[in-house]
Every structure is written in C-alpha cells, then in structure tokens.
N, C-alpha and C positions, 0 to 999 in steps of 0.2 A: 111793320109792313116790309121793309128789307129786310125782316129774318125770313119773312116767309117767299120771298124770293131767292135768296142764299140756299133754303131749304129746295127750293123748288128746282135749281138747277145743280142742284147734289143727285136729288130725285132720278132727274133728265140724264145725268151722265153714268149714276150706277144703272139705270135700265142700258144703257146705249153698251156699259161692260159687261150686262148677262147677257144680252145677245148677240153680241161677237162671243161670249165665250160658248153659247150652246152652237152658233154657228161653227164655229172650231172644232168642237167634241157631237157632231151631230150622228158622224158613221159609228162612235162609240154608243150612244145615245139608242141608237135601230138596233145596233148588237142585241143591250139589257133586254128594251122592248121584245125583240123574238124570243130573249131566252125565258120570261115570263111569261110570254103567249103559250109557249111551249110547255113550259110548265102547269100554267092553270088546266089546258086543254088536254095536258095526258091522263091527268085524273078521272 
C-alpha cells in the first residue's frame, strides 16, 4: 500500500514536469503544428 502511494506521487509530479515543460515550449509546439498543416494541405 505505501509503494502504491510512492508510485502515485511520482506519477503527480512527472505530470506536473510535462506540463510546465509543454507550457515552456508551447510557441515551438504551434510552430511544428503549422509546419504539418502546411505540409499535409499542399498535397
């Protein structure tokens, strides 16, 4: 029962560091996205 708590707030705080880190890299993130809109759509 305590591993799965230990697990669980490993869990909590790797989500809490992908989302500060896409929040960080978001204007890079809109970049990719148009360059692939752009691309599927010239086809």
């Amino acid at each position: 029962m305590e591993l799965f708590l230990i697990l669980k707030i490993i869990f909590i705080i790797g989500v809490m560091i992908a989302l500060y880190a896409i929040a960080r890299n978001l204007d890079i993130i809109k970049i990719i996205l148009v360059y692939w809109k752009d691309l599927i759509l010239r086809k």
